[in-house]
N, C-alpha and C positions, 0 to 999 in steps of 0.2 A: 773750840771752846772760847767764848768771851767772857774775858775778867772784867768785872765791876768792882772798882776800887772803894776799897773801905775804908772809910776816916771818918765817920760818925754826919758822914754830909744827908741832910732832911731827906732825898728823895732816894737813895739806895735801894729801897726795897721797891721803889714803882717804878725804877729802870729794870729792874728786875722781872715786874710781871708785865711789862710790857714786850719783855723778850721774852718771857714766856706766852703769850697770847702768839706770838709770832711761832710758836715751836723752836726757841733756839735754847740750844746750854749754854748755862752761864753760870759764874762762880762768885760771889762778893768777896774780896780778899786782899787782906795788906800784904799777904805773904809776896817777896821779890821774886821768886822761882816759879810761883802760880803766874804771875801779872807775866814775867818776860816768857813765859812758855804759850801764852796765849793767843788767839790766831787773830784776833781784835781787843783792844783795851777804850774800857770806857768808864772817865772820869767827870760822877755827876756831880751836884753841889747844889746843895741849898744851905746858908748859913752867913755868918757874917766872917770877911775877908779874915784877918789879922788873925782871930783864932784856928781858923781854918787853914792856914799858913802854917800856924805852930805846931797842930798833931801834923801835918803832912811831913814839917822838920823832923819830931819824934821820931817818924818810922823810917826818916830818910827816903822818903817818897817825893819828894821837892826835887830829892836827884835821880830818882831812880825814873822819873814820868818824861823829864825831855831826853832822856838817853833809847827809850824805846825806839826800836826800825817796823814793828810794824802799824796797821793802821790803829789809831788813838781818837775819840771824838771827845772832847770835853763840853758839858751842860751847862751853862749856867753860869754861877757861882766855879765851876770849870774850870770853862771859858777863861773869866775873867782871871785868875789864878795861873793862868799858860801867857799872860800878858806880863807887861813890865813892870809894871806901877800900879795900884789901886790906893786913888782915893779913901776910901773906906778904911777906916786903923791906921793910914801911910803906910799900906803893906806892898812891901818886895814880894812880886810873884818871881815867877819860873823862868819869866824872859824869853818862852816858844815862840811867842809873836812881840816885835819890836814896838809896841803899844802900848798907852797907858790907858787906862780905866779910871770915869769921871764920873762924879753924880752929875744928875738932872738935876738942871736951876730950874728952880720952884715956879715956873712961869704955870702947869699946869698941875694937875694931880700926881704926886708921885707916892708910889711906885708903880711905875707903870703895869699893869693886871689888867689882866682878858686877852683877846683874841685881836689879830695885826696880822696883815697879808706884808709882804716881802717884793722889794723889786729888786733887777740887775741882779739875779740868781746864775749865778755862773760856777756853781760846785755839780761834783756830782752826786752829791746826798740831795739834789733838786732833782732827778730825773724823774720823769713822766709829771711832773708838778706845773701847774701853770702860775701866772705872778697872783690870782685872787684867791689862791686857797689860802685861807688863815690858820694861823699857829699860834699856840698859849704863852703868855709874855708874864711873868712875874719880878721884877726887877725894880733897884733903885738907883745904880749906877749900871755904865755903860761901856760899850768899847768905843772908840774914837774910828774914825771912816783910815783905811788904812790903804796898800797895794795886798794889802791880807785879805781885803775882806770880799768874801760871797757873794752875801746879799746885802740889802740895806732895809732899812725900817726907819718911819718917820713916825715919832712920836717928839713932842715937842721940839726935838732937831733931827735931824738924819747920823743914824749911827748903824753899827757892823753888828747884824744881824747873826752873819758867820763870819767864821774864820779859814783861813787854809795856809798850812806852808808844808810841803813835801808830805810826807804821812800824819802829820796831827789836823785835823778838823775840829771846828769848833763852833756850836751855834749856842747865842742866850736865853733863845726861847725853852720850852719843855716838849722833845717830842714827845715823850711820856704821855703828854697829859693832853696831844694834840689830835687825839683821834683817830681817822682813817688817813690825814694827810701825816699825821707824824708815824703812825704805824711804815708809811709808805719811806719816810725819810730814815726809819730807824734800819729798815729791810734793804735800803740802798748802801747803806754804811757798813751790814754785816757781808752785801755781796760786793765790797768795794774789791 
């Protein structure tokens, strides 16, 4: 079973039917005994940091998410939430990944939206994937280039596409919402 973590995060229910199109069971659930019973955990996000922080506090989810041993993908809004620092609200993440999260200086359009291919893909949620398939990007802030990071993406600077430290992974894009190539990455992460 894969737990999808509840905390009122926008895209919950399309991580959802996205594991369903794939045939898998999954559960949405703040419950602690569901999430560590789970044979994969995935925490998605859409929303703004510092709020997003404080229900995860409520449920005591802020400690219960770097404590997990098995595999954990964070989305998004996630992602950046398993880092150290967010820009955004001055919010205190999780500290999974020793990074901080910055916005985009306004050189170009932000938030960055649409579709972005990935280099230096070196996870294995990238299998069978080549570096021009694109993936859906909706973001305003960023991860910073790390020894954590996967892949990279160049939008106005080169930043950490993914993440990785022992079992939590982490990418910003939406495979959700990325089609046949994120189907591909969502289905490498449940046979990780």
């Amino acid at each position: 079973m894969i737990a999808i973590i509840k905390y009122n995060g926008g895209n919950v229910n399309s991580v959802q039917n996205a594991l369903n199109r794939l045939n898998i069971d999954s559960v949405i659930t703040d419950d602690p005994e569901q999430i560590l019973k789970a044979d994969k955990v995935i925490f998605p996000g859409v929303g703004e940091a510092s709020s997003t922080m404080k229900l995860l506090k409520e449920k005591e989810l802020d400690l219960l998410i770097p404590s997990l041993t098995q595999p954990v993908l964070g989305i998004c809004l996630g992602m950046q939430l398993m880092c150290k620092e967010n820009e955004e609200g001055n919010t205190e993440g999780m500290g999974i990944f020793d990074i901080n999260v910055r916005k985009f200086p306004s050189r170009d359009i932000v938030p960055h939206m649409g579709w972005n291919t990935l280099s230096e893909q070196t996870s294995p949620l990238f299998s069978g994937m080549n570096e021009d398939n694109d993936v859906y990007f909706v973001h305003s802030y960023y991860c910073e280039l790390s020894d954590f990071t996967t892949s990279v993406c160049d939008y106005i600077l080169p930043f950490s596409a993914s993440l990785q430290k022992d079992n939590f992974y982490a990418v910003q894009f939406h495979p959700e919402k990325s089609g046949i190539v994120g189907n591909q990455i969502v289905r490498n992460f449940i046979n990780l």
